[in-house]
N, C-alpha and C positions, 0 to 999 in steps of 0.2 A: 440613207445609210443604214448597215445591218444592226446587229445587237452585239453590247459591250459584256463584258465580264470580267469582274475584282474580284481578285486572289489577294488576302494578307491585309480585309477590310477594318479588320481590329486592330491592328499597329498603327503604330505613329505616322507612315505616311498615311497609308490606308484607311485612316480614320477623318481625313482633311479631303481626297479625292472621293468618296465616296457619297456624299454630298452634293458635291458637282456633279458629279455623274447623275444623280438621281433626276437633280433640277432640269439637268439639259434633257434626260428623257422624257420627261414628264412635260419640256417644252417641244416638243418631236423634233431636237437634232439629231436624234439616230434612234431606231425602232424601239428597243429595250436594252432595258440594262437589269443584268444578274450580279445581285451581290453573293458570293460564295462566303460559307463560314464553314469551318471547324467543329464549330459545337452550338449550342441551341445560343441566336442573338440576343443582342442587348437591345435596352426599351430605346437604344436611339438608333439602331438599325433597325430596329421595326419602323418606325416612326417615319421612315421614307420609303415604304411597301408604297405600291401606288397600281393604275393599270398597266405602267410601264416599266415597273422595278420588283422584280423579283429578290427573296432573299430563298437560298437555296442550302439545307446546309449537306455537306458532302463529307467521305472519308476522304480525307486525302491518299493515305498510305495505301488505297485501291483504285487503279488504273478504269477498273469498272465503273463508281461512282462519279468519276470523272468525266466518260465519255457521255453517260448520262447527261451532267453540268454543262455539256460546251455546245450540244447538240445545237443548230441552228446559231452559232456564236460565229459572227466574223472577226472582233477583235477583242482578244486578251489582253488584260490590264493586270501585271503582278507587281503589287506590293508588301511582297513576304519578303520577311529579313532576310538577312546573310548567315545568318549561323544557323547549323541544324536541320538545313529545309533540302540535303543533295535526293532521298528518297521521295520527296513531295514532287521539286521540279523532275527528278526523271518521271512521273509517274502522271505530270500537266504536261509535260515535251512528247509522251507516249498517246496520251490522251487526244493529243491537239493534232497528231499526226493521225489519227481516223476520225476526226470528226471536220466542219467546215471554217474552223481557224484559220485566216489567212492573215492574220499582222499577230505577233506579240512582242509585247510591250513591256521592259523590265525598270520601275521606278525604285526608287532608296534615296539616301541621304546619307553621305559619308560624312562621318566626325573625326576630325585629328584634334589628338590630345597633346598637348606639350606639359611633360615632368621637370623641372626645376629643382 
C-alpha cells in the first residue's frame, strides 16, 4: 500500500492517530507515513521520525507548500478541527487535486453539550 498523510497532527484527534499511523509504517502496512505541521513540532512528534515517517512542516494558507507535501501521497488522513480551517481545506482540496491523492479521509469528534 502507498503512503499516508495527517493534517491537524496537533489536535485532539490528531494527536491519538498519529501514533498509529507511525507504528503501522514503521511495521510496513503501508510505505510511509507524512505527518504535516503548521509550525516547527513538538518533542513527541519528533520522537516518531523514523525511516518510514516523515514530519513535514508546511504553510497551509499556500496551495504551493501543499502540492509539495502530498507529492507521492495516496491517502490523506485530516484531522483539523471545524472551526476556522474553510481556507486551509480549500487549499488541501486544491492541492490534492494535482497531486497523486486518491482517498481522503475527514476524522473529528463531535461534542453535544446540554445547558440546564
Amino acid at each position: 500500500m502507498g503512503g499516508y498523510i495527517l493534517l491537524g497532527s496537533t489536535g485532539y484527534v490528531g494527536q491519538e492517530i498519529a501514533p498509529v499511523f507511525a507504528k503501522a509504517a514503521d511495521e510496513g502496512q503501508f510505505a510511509s507515513f507524512r505527518i504535516l505541521v503548521g509550525s516547527p513540532p513538538k518533542d513527541t512528534l519528533l520522537s516518531l521520525a523514523s525511516d518510514n515517517v516523515t514530519i513535514v512542516q508546511v504553510d497551509y494558507t499556500t496551495q504551493a507548500s501543499l502540492e509539495d507535501a502530498l507529492k507521492g501521497v495516496d491517502i490523506l488522513v485530516s484531522a483539523l478541527g471545524l472551526r476556522g480551517t474553510e481556507i486551509v481545506e480549500k487549499n488541501v482540496v486544491h492541492a490534492g487535486e494535482s497531486s497523486t491523492v486518491m482517498v481522503c479521509l475527514r476524522v473529528f469528534i463531535a461534542f453535544v453539550s446540554l445547558f440546564f
